[in-house]
C-alpha positions as CSV (number, residue, x, y, z in Angstrom):
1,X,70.8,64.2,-64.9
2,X,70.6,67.8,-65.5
3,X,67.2,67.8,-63.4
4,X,68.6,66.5,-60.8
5,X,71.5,69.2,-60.5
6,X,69.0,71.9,-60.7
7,X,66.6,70.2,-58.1
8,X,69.8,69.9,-55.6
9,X,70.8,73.3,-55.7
10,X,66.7,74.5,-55.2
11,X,67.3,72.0,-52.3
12,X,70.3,73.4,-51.2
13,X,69.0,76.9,-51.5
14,X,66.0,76.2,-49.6
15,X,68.0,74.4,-46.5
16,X,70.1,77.9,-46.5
17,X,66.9,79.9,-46.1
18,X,65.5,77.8,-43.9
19,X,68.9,77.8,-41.3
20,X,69.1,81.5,-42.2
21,X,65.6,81.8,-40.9
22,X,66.1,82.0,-36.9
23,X,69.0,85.0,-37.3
24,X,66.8,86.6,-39.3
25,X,64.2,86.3,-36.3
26,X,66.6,87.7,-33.8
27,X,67.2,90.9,-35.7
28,X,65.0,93.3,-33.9
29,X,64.2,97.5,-34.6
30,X,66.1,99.4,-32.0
31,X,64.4,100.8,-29.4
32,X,65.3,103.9,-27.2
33,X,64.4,104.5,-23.5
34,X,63.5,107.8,-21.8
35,X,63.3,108.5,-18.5
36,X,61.9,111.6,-17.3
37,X,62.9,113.8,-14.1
38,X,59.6,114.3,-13.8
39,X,56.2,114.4,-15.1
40,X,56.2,118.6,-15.8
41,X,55.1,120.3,-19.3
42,X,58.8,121.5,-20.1
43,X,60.3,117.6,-20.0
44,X,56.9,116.8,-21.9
45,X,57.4,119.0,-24.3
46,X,61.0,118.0,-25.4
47,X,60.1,114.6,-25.2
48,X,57.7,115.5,-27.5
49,X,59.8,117.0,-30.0
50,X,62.1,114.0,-29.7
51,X,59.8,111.5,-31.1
52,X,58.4,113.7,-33.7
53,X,61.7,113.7,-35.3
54,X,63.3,110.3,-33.9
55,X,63.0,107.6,-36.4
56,X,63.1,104.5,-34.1
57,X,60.0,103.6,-31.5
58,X,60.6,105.0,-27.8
59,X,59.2,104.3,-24.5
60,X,59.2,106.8,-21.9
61,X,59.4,106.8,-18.3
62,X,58.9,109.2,-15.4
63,X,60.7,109.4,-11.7
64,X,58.3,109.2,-8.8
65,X,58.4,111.1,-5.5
66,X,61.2,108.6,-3.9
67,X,63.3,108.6,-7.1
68,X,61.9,105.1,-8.6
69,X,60.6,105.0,-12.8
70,X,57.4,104.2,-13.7
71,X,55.3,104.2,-17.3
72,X,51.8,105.6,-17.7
73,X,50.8,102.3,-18.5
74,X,51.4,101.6,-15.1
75,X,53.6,102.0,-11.8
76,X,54.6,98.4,-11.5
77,X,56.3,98.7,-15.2
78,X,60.1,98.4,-14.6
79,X,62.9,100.4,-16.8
80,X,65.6,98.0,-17.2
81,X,67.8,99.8,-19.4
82,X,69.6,96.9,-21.1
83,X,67.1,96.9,-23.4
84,X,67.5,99.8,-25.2
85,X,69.5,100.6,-27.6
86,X,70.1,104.1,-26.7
87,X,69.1,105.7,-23.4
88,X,67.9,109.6,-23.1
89,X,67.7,111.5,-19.6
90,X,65.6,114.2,-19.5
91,X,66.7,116.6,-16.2
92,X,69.1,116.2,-14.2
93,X,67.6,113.4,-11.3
94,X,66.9,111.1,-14.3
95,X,70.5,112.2,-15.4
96,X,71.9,111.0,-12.2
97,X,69.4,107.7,-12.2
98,X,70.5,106.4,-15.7
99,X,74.0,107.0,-15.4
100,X,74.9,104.8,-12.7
101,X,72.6,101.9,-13.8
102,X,73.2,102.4,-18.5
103,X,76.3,100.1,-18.2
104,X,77.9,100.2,-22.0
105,X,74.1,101.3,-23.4
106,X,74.9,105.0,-25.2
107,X,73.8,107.5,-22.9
108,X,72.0,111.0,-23.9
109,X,70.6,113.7,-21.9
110,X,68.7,117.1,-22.5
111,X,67.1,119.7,-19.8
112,X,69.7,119.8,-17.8
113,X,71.8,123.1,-17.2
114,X,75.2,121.8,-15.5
115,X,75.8,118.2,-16.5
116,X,78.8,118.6,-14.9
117,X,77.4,119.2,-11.6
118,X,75.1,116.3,-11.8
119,X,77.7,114.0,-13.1
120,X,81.0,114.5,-11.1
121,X,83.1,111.3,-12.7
122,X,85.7,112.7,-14.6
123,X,86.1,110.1,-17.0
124,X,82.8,110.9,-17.9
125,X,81.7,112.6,-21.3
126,X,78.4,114.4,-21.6
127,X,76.3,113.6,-24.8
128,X,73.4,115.7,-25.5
129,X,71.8,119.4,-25.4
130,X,72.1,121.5,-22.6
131,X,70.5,124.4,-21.2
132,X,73.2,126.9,-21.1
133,X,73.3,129.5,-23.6
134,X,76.8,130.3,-24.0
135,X,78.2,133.7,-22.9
136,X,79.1,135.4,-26.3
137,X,76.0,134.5,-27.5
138,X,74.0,136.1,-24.5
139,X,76.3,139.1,-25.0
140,X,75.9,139.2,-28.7
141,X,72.2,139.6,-28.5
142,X,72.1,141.9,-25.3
143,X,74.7,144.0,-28.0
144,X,72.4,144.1,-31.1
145,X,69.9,145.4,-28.7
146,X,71.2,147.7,-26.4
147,X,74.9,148.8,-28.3
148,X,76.2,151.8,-25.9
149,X,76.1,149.3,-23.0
150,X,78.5,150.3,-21.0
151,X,77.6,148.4,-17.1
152,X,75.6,144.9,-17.1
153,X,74.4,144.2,-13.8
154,X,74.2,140.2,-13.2
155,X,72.2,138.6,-10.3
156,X,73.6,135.3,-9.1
157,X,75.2,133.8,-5.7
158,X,79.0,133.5,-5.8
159,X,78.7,130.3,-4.3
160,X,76.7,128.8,-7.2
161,X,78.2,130.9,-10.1
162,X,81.5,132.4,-8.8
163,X,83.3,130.4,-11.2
164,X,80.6,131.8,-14.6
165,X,81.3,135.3,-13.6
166,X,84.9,135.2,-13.8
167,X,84.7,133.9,-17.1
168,X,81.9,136.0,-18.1
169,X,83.5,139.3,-17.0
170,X,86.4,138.9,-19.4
171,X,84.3,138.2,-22.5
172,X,82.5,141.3,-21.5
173,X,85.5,143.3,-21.1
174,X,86.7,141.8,-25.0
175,X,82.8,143.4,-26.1
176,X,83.5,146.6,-24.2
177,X,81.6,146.4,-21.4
178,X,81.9,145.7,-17.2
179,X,79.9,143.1,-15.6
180,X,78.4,144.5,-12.2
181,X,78.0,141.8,-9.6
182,X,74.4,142.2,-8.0
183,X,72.9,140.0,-4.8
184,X,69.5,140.3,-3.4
185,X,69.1,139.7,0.5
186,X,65.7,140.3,2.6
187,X,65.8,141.6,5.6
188,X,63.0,141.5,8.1
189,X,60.5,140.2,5.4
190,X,61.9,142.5,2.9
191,X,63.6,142.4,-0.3
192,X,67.1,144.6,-0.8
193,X,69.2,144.8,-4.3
194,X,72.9,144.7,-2.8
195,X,74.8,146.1,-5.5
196,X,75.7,149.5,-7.2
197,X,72.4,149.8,-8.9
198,X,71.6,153.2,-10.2
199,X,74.2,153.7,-12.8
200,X,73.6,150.3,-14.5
201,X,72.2,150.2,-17.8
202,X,70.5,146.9,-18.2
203,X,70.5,144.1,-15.4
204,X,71.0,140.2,-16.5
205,X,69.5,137.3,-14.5
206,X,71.4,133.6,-15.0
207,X,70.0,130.3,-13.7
208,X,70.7,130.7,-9.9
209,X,69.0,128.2,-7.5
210,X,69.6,130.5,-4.9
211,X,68.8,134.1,-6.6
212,X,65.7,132.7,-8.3
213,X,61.8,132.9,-7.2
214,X,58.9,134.6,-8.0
215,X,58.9,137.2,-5.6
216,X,62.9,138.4,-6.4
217,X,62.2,138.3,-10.1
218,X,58.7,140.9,-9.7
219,X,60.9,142.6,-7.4
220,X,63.9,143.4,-9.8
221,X,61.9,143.9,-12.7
222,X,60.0,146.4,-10.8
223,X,62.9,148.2,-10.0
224,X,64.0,148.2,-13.3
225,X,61.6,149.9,-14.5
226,X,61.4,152.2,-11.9
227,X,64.8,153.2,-12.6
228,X,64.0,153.2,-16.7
229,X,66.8,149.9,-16.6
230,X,66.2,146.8,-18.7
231,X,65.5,143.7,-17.3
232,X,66.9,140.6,-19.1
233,X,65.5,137.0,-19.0
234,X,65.8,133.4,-19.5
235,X,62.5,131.9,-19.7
236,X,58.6,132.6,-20.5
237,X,57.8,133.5,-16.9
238,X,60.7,136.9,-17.3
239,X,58.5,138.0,-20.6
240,X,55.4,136.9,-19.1
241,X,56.6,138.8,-15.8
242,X,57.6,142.1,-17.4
243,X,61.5,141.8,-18.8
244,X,62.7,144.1,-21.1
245,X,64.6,141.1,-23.0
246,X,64.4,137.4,-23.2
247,X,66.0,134.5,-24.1
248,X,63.8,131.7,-25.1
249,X,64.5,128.7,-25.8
250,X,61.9,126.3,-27.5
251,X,61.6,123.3,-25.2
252,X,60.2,121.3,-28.6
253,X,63.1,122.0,-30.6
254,X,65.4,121.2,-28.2
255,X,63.9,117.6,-28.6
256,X,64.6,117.4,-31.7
257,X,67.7,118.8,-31.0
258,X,68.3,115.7,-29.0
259,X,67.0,113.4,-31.7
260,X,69.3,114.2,-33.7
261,X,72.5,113.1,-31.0
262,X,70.3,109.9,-30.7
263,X,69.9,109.2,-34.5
264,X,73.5,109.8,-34.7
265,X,74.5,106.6,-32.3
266,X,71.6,104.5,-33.6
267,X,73.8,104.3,-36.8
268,X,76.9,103.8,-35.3
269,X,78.3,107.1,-35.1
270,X,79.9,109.2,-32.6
271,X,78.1,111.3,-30.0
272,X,78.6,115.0,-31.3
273,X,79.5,115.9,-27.3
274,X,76.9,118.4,-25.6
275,X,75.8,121.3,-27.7
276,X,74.1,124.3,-26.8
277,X,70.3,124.8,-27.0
278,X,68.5,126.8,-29.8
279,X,67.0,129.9,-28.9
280,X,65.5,133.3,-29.3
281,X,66.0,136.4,-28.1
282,X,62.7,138.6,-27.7
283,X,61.7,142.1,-26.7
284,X,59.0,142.6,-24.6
285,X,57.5,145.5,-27.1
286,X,55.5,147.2,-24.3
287,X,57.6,147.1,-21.6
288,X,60.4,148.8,-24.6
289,X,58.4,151.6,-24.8
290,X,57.4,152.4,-21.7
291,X,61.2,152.6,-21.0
292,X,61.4,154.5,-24.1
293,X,65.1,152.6,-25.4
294,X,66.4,154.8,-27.8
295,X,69.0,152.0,-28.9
């Protein structure tokens, strides 16, 4: 009698397993879809950093010329993002693609400098790692490295950053120094700093679609050193190009950066909000001398 208690309840035990079995099929690892503006080495490289640190398989895709996703393993692949677990934007067209179309998946961006521009919705709440260093930080480091500032010329178009400046000028005033609004215009095929230039001591340039190309950034630098004033820049190409001072932020690490929002909703938790992007601040030691910064 007693066997035949023990072999009912290794019959019952197996009929539990073997119902059990199915659910246990239908469990899947979570996957995380990332689309990318476009098929440049900065997205590249953050993407980059975001798998080396993310802990879950991704699948990345790129925007074409008339806005539609494709994979590398070929155009025809589709993105449906219902089947991700958590989606990640990288730039602000894939930004704009993926919001309207994520329905309740978890959505996280990175490379994308005014989120709030891209995404007007109020309701909406950015999740993920910006490009914007924030003001006290840029005038912290301009501080350690030039401390008897006194004037800080800043390059920008009041209809793109009217609103940045304002703010911008009143943390500078806490730190003890006046921000000098500066435009360039070119007349007749040539370039013209509008501004009161020659009593500035360094000259700051900010992310401005309609201040920034090549030939306005040589030009200003130039000037600068012409005029023994530091330049300071936001990227590779200001060092690269002759800035006195540069803030750089490590496209890599901002992946990870992102992995880390990413990892956070995998497990259930709360998106941290958007945070601001690590970075560096480095002197061009050449171009330092040859203005020969006493500071």
């Amino acid at each position: 009698m007693v066997f035949i208690k023990k072999n009912k309840s290794a019959l019952f035990l197996l009929l539990l397993l073997i119902l059990a079995a199915p659910t246990l099929c239908l469990a899947r690892e979570k996957v995380v879809g990332v689309l990318l503006s476009r098929e440049i080495a900065p997205y590249v490289s953050m993407v980059e950093g975001l798998e080396s640190r993310l802990n879950a398989p991704s699948q990345r895709f790129f925007l074409d010329e008339t806005g539609r996703p494709y994979s590398l393993s070929g155009r025809n692949a589709t993105l449906n993002p219902q089947m991700y677990d958590v989606l990640v934007a990288v730039g602000p067209e894939a930004l704009q693609y993926l919001h309207s179309r994520a329905g309740g998946i978890p959505l996280v961006h990175g490379m994308v400098l005014n989120p709030r521009n891209v995404i007007v919705d109020p309701q909406w709440q950015p999740c993920g790692v910006g490009l914007s260093i924030p003001v006290e930080a840029q005038f912290a480091s301009i501080l350690r490295y030039l401390p008897s500032i006194k004037r800080l010329g800043v390059l920008f178009d009041p209809g793109n950053n009217q609103g940045w400046f304002k703010g911008a000028a009143v943390v500078a005033v806490a730190k003890g120094f006046e921000l000098i609004p500066l435009q360039v215009s070119r007349q007749g095929g040539k370039l013209e700093m509008i501004g009161d230039f020659s009593r500035l001591d360094a000259i700051l340039f900010i992310p401005d679609k309609s201040i920034i190309s090549k030939a306005v950034i040589q030009y200003v630098i130039k000037q600068g050193i012409l005029s023994n004033t530091p330049v300071i820049g936001y990227n590779q190409f200001f060092y690269d190009s002759g800035a006195a001072l540069n803030f750089l932020i490590d496209y890599h690490r901002v992946g990870q950066q992102v992995a880390r929002q990413v990892e956070r909703l995998l497990a259930g938790e709360k998106c941290e909000g958007e945070t601001p992007p690590l970075y560096e601040a480095v002197v061009n030691e050449e171009v330092w001398r040859a203005l020969k910064r006493k500071e």
